[in-house]
Structure formats: C-alpha cells, structure tokens
C-alpha positions in Angstrom: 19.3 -13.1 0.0 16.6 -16.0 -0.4 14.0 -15.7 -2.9 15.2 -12.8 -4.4 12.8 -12.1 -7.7 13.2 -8.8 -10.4 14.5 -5.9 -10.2 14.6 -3.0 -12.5 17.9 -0.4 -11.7 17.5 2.8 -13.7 20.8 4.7 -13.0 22.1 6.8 -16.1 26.2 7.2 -13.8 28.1 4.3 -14.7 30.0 4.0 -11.4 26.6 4.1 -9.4 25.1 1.3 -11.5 28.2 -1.0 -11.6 28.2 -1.0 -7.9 24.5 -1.5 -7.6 25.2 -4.5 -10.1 27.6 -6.1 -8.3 25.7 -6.5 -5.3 22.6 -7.3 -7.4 25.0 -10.1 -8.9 26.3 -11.3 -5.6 22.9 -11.7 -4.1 21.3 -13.7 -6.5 18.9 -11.2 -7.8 17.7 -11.4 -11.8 18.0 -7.6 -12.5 18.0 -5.2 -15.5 19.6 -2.1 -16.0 18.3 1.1 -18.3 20.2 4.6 -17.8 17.3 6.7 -19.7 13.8 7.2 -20.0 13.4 4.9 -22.9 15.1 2.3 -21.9 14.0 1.8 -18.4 10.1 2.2 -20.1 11.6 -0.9 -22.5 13.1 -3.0 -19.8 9.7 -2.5 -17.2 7.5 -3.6 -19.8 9.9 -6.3 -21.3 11.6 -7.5 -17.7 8.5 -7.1 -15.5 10.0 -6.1 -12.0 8.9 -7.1 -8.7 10.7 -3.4 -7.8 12.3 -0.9 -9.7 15.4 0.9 -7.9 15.2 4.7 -9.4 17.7 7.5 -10.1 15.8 10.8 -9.7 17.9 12.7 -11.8 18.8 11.2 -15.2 21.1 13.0 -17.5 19.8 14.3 -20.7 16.7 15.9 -19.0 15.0 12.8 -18.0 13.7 12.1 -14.6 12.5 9.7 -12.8 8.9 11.1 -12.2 8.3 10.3 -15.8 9.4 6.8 -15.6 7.7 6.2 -12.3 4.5 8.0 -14.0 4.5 5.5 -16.7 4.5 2.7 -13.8 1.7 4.0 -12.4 -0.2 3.7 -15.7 0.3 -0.2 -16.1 0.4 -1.0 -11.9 1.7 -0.4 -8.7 4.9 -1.7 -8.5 7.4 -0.4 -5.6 9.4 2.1 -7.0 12.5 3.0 -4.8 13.9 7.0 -5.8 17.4 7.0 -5.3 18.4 10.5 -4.9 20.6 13.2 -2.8 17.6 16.0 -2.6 15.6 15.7 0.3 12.8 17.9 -1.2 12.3 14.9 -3.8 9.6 13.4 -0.9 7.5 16.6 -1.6 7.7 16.6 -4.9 6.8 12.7 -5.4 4.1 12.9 -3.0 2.5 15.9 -4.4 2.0 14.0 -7.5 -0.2 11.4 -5.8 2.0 8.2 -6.3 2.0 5.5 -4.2 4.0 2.4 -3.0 7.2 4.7 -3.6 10.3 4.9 -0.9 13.3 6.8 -1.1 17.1 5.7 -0.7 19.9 9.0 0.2 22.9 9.2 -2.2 25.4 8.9 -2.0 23.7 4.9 -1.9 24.9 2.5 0.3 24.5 -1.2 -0.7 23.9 -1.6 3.3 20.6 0.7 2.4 19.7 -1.4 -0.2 20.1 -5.1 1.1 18.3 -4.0 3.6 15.0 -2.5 2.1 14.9 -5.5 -0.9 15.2 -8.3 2.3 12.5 -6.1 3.8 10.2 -6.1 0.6 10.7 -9.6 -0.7 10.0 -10.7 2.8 6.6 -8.7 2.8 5.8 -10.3 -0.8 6.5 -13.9 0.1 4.3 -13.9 3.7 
C-alpha cells in the first residue's frame, strides 16, 4: 500500500487486534493500538491519526460512541466502527457524526485494505 499515513486501531479482543496488526505491519502503515476508552483518547491526541479503525463494543462498558464523540470535539477525522450489529448505523447517525463508515465483523483484512487504499487515495488527490 503506497503512502500509507496513521492509523489509530481501538480493539479491546486480543485476537482481533493482532490480526488487524499484522496486516497494518505488512502494509507499511505507522499504527497505534488502545483497547479502552482511555487509551485510545491517549493515543488520538498523542499519535494523531489520519483514521481511526473502531471497535463498537469495548469491554468494561466502554464504547466506541464515546471515543468517536471525543473525535468529534478536536476534528473530523474518519472514524471506521468495526462492529457485528447492523443497528450500530442508526445509532451513529442519530447522534449527528460525520465522516464515520462501518466495517461487519467478523473483519476481514480484505475489507480493510480495501477502504484505507480507498481513503488514502482520496487524501493524496
């Protein structure tokens, strides 16, 4: 993947994130990874992503709508929801965000490849 730039993967199962890595790895990308609402909120403001790849449904009672609320406060970077629950769409849109796509789980890295090559495309034109 040419020019590849940040991006921020907030995934709080180990299996999921270690298989997003590795193809974040492979490609060339310079990624970060939090699994929690603090520490994805530390990495965005420390890491400054082009695009921040997004679990939904964080363990502990975090979700992603917080995180991607916090975005929203500073700019409008892509945020990609990574979820299984196709009534997320509602949900996200209801809330007035922007700039925000959604990836099914179980995620393939197909999916993936495919909508950074599409966005960093977009943002080098």
């Amino acid at each position: 993947m040419a020019d590849i730039r940040r991006v921020l993967l907030v995934e709080d199962e180990a299996l999921i994130a270690m298989r997003i890595e590795y193809f974040l790895k492979a490609a060339g990308v310079d990624y970060r990874i939090a699994s929690n609402h603090k520490r994805a909120v530390d990495a965005y403001s420390d890491f400054h992503p082009d695009i921040v790849l997004l679990d939904y449904y964080l363990a502990g009672g975090d979700n992603g709508m917080s995180i991607a609320k916090h975005i929203r406060q500073h700019d409008n970077t892509p945020i990609v929801f990574m979820t299984a629950h196709s009534n997320i769409k509602d949900v996200v849109f209801g809330e007035g965000l922007s700039n925000v796509f959604f990836i099914e789980k179980p995620v393939h890295l197909s999916n993936i490849m495919a909508l950074l090559q599409e966005f960093f495309k977009a943002t080098s034109d």
